[in-house]
N, C-alpha and C positions, 0 to 999 in steps of 0.2 A: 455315617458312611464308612464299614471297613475299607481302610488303606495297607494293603500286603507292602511287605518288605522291598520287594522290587521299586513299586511303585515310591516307598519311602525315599531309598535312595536315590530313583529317579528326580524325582522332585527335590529333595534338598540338592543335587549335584547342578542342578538347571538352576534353582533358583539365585544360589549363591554363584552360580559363574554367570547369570544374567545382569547378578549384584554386583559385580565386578564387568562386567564388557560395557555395559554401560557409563560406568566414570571413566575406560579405557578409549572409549567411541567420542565422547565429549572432549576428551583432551587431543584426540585428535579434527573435531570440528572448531577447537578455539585456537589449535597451532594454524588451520586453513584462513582462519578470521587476521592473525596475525602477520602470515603470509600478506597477505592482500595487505593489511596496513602498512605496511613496510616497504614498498611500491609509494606508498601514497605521499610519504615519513622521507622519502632518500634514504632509506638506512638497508638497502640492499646489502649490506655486510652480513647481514645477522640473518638471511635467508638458512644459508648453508648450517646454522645449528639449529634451528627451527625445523630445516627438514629431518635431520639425524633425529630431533626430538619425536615427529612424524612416523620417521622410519620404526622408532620405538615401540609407540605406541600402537603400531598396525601391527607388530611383533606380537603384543601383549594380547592383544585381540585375537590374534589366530589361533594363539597357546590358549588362552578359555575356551576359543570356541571346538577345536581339539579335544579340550578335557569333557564338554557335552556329549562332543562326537563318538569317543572310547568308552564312556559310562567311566571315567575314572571318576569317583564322588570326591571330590577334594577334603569336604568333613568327614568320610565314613569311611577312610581308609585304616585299615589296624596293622598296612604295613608302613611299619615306619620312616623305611628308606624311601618308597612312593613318595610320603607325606614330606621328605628332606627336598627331594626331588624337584616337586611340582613347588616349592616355596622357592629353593635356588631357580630354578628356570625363569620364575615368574618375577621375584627382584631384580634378576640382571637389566632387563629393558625398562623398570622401574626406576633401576637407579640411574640409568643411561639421562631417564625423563626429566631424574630432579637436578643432577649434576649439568644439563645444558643448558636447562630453565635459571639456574642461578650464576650459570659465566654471562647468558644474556642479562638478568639482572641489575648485574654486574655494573656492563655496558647503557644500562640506558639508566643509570643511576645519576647523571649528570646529564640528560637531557630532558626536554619539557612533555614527553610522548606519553601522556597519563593512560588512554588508552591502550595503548601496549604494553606499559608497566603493570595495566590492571589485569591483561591477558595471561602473562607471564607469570602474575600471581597468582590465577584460577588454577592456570598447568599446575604447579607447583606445588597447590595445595591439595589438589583432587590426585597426584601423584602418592603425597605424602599420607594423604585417607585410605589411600588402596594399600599402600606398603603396610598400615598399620592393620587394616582389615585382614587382609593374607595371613600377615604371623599369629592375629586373633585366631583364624580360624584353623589353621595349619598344629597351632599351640592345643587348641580344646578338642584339635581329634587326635593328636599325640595323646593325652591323658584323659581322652575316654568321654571327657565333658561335651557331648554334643548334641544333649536331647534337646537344649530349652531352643536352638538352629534346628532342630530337624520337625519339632513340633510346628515350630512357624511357617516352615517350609512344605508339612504335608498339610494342614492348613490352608494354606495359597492355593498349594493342586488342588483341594476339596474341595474349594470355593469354587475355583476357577473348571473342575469339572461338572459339577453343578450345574452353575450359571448358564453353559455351556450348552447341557443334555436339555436344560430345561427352554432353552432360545431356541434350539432346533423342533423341540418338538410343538413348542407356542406356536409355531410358525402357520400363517394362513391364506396363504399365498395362493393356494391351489393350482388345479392345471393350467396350460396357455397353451398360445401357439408357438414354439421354437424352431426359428428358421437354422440349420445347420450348413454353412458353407466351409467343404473343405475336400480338396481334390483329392482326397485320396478316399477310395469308395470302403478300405476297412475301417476307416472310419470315421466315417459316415457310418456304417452298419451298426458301430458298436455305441456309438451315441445315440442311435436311434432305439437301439437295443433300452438301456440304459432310461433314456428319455419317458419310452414309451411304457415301461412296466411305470414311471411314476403318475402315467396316468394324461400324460402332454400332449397335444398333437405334435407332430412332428414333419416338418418342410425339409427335402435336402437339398443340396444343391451341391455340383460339382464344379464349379468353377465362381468366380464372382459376378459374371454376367449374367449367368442361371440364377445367380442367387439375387440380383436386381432385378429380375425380372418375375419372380415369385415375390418381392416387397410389394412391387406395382400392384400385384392381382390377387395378395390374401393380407386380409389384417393380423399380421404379426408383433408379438407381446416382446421377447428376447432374440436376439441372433446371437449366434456360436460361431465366431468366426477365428476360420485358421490363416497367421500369419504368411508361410511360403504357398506361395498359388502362384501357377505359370502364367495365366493370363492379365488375372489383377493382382497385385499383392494384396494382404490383409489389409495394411493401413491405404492402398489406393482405396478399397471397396468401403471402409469405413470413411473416409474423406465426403467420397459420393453419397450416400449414409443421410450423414449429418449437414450435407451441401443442402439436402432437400428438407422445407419447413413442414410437408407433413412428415417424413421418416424423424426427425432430427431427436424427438421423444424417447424414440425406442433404445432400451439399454443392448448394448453389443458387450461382449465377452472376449477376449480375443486369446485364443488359444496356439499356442507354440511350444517347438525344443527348444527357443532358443532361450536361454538365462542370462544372457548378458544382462544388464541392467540398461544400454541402450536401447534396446529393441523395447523393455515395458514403457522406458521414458517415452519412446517412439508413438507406441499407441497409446499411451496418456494423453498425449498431448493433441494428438489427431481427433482424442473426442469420446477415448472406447471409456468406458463405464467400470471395467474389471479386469481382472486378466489372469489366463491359467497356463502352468505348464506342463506339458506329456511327459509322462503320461500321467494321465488324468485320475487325481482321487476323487473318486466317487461320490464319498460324504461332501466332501469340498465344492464339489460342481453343484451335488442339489443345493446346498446352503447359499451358494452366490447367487441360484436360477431365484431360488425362492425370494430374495432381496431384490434382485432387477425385475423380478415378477410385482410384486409390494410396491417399485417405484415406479413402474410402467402403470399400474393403475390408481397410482395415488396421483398420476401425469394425466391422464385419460380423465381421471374425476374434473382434478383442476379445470379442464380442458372444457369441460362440459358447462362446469359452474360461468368460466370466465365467456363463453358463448352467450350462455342464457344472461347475463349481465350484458351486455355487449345489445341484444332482440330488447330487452328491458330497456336500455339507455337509450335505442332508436327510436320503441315507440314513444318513451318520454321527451326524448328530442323531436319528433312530430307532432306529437302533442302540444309539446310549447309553442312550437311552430306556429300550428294553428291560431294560438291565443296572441302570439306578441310578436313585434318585428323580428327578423332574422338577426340584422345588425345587435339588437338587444340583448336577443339568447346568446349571440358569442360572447358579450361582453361580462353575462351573468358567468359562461362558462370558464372564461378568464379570471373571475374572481371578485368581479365590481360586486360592491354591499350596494352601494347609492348609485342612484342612475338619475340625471336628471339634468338637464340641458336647455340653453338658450337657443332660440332661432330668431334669425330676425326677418328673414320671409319665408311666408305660409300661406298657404292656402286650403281653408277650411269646407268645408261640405257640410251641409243638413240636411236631409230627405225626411220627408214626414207625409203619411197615408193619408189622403182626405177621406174624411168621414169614417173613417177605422171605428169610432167607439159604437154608434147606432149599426154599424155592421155586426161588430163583434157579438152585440148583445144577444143577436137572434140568428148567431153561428157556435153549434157545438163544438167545442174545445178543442176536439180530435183537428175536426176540419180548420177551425182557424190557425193551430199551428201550423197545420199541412201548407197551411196557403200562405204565413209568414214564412215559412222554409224558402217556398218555392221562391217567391221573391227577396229573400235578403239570399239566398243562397246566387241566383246570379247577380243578384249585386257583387258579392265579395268575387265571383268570377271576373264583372267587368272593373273592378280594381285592382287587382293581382294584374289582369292584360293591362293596365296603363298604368302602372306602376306607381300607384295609389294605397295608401295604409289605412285598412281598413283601422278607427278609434275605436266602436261601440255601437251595440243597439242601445235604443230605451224606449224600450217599448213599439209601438209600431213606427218608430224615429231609425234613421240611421246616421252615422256619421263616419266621415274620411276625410283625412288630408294629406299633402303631398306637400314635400319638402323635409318632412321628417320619416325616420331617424336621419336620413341621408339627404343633403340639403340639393335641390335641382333647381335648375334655372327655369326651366318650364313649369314650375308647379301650379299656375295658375291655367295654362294651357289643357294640362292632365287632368286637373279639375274638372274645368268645364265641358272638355270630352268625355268624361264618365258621364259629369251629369245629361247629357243628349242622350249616352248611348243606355241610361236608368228610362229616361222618360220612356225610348223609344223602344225598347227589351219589354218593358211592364206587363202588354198586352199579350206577352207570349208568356210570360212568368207567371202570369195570375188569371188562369181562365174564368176562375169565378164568378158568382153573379148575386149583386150587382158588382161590378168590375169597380176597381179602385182608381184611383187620383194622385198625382204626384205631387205634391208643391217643394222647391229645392231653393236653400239660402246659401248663397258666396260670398264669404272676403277672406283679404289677403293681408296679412300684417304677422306683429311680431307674435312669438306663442313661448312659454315654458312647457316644455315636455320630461315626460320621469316613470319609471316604476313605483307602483304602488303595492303593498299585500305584503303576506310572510306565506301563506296557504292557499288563495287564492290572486294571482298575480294580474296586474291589472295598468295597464301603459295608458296613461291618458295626457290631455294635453289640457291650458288653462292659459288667461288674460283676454282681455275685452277680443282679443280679435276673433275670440269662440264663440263669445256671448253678443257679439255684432252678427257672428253668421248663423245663427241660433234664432236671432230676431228677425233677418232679412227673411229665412224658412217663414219665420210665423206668420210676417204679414205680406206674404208673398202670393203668388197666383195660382192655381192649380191649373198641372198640365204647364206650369214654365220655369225657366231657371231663372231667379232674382239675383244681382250680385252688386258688388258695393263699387265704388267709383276706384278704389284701391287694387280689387280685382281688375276693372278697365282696364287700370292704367300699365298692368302687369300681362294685359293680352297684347296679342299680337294686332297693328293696328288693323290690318284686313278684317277683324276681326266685324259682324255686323249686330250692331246692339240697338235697342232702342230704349230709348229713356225716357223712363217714369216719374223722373222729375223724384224732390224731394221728400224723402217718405218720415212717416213719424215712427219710431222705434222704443217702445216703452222701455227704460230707464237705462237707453243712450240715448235720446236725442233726434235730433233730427239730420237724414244722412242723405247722399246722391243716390238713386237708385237705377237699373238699366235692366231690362230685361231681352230673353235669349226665347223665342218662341219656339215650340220643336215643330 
């Protein structure tokens, strides 16, 4: 890339006064740091040369920034007295810097203030780099030595113009929608002007009312907004903006004369995304549009993914649902590995189809699931209504108990409500023919309950009082609920039962039995 002379000197005079305002800018943010310590310290004495130091230092600053300003190239001068010049001007607030730096020194050489002392020695020594730097450079363009500074310096611009051409036109941002809020209708015109040759849609608005009320009613990508408006200020209309969780995405720009450095702090902080000032360069505006363009739909993507995650996680949390207690899945989604629990009263349920197998055999496939649906499907309905957990099918078995996960004082009552309201539901559940049979086992006692699975997740429950109610089912009556004297003793006494007297239960034993005719 040919670099013309202009440009050469351009760049070596910026670069090397950028090399310099920088160590100039730093020693006045560690005299600010010092300041404040010194407040902290009691040593309020040593403000007043701190600030002189200060004062110095924003001197030094102004003069580099001055010599950017007038194109004086500090290396590329071949007048000498320039080059005497700009070296005298620029030592005197130098030596101001190191002459305060070391009366304070001085002064805290016999106290404990490490941190201030190490302050004092940053000043002092990034003073004494720039004094040394100046006369380097001041010295090698007095005798002509200043290519191996100038090479490095058109160098930097090459790169840095480069980089630059090449960022802008990478750029893939394409058109959007730009909402423009700014009461002055010239421009507005000229933004739109502007806007619209790069292909944007373009919304204006004349005030910030107009311009809230065009957010509400078109999907907008960027807003342009200008800070003096008689009805809302900028940063009122940007507050209101960012108040609302659908707008709060959209990047704002916030355009003003004003330069203070309050006013950009001002709408920094309100929320705005960027900030420009009038009058408006043109390269400048498309390069910020296209970046708040890149991050409004790199928001919008996010936006979309974090939704469908969101439709995903509810039907997997419905899904669980279905399979496990509610109590459970929170406690999976809290973070339990092991789930597994004592109870010490329960009340168990067995349902079992009479004659299911000689049915099954001479019912095709299609229709006997049909007709297991219909009936364990309102089964699990009349256990959700009495707030009963459904365990498990097996096969044409079902099972429920209550008292878990959530331990109830009724759980023997909820029981044996389902099971009436099973016998008595069947006949509507199962129109079939030949029509099915119910036989139902109860007891009540203690149970271990827990998750089971890594892939298939599976809540079941375990200890004789399952396998008691398991065997009251088996040798039970069809068409009646059987339950154990444990269960009795856990109903309510109104309750009206009749006893069957002692039944024999293959590998329990022999137990009180009571039946519940429907």
């Amino acid at each position: 890339m040919a670099i013309d002379g202009d440009l050469r000197k351009k760049a070596l005079n910026t670069y090397l006064s950028q090399d310099l305002a920088g160590a100039a800018r730093a020693i006045v943010d560690f005299v600010d740091l010092a300041v404040e310590q010194t407040a902290k310290t009691g040593l309020e004495d040593l403000v007043p040369d701190f600030e002189k130091i200060r004062v110095s230092a924003l001197d030094l600053n102004r003069q580099l920034t001055d010599l950017v300003e007038t194109g004086e190239a500090i290396g590329l001068s071949e007048d000498g007295k320039l080059a005497a010049r700009i070296r005298h001007d620029l030592r005197t607030p130098l030596n101001a810097i190191i002459g305060y730096s070391e009366m304070i020194a001085e002064e805290l050489a016999e106290t404990p203030h490490d941190t201030l002392q190490s302050d004092i020695d940053v000043i002092s020594a990034e003073a004494a780099r720039l004094l040394e730097r100046i006369d380097g450079i001041v010295d090698s363009s007095l005798s002509g030595e200043t290519q191996r500074e100038t090479s490095r310096a058109v160098d930097i611009a090459a790169g840095l113009e480069s980089t630059v051409t090449n960022e802008i036109g990478a750029s893939t941002a394409g058109p959007g929608t730009i909402l423009v809020i700014d009461d002055m209708e010239s421009n507005r015109e000229l933004l739109f002007r502007r806007l619209d040759r790069e292909g944007h849609h373009v919304l204006l608005a004349g005030s910030g009312t107009e311009g809230l009320n065009l957010l509400a009613t078109h999907d907008v990508d960027v807003v342009l907004l200008d800070v003096l408006m008689p009805d809302m200020n900028g940063i009122e209309v940007l507050s209101a903006i960012k108040s609302k969780l659908e707008w709060e995405r959209i990047p704002v720009i916030m355009i003003s004369g004003l330069t203070e450095m309050e006013a950009v702090i001002g709408c920094i902080s309100a929320g705005a995304d960027d900030y420009l000032s009038k009058p408006i360069n043109s390269v400048l505006l498309q390069a910020r549009l296209n970046v708040s363009l890149e991050r409004k739909r790199w928001a919008d993507c996010e936006q979309r993914y974090l939704h469908q995650i969101e439709i995903e996680k509810d039907r997997a949390d419905r899904l669980l649902n279905s399979v496990l207690p509610g109590q459970v899945v929170k406690r999976l989604n809290d973070g339990e590995d092991m789930i597994a629990d004592r109870f010490d009263a329960v009340t168990i349920l067995f349902a079992d189809l009479v004659n299911f197998t000689p049915v099954a055999s001479r019912t095709s496939p299609a229709d006997l699931v049909r007709r297991l649906d219909g009936i364990f499907g309102v089964f699990d309905q009349l256990a959700a209504r009495h707030g009963v957990e459904k365990i498990k099918t097996i096969g044409d078995a079902y099972m429920a108990a209550a008292g878990i996960p959530e331990p109830v004082a009724d759980h023997a009552e909820r029981i044996v409500v389902l099971a009436q309201d099973m016998l008595q539901e069947l006949r509507f559940a199962d129109p079939g023919d030949p029509p099915f049979e119910l036989r139902i086992g109860i007891h009540t006692g203690p149970v271990v309950a827990g998750l089971l699975g890594h892939h298939r997740f599976v809540y079941d429950v375990w200890g004789e009082t399952v396998n008691i109610a398991s065997r009251l089912e088996a040798f039970g009556v069809p068409g009646a609920i059987q339950l154990s004297d444990a269960t009795r003793r856990a109903l309510s006494p109104e309750r009206v039962l009749t006893p069957r007297g002692a039944v024999s239960l293959k590998g329990v034993g022999t137990v009180e039995a009571f039946l519940i005719q429907n």
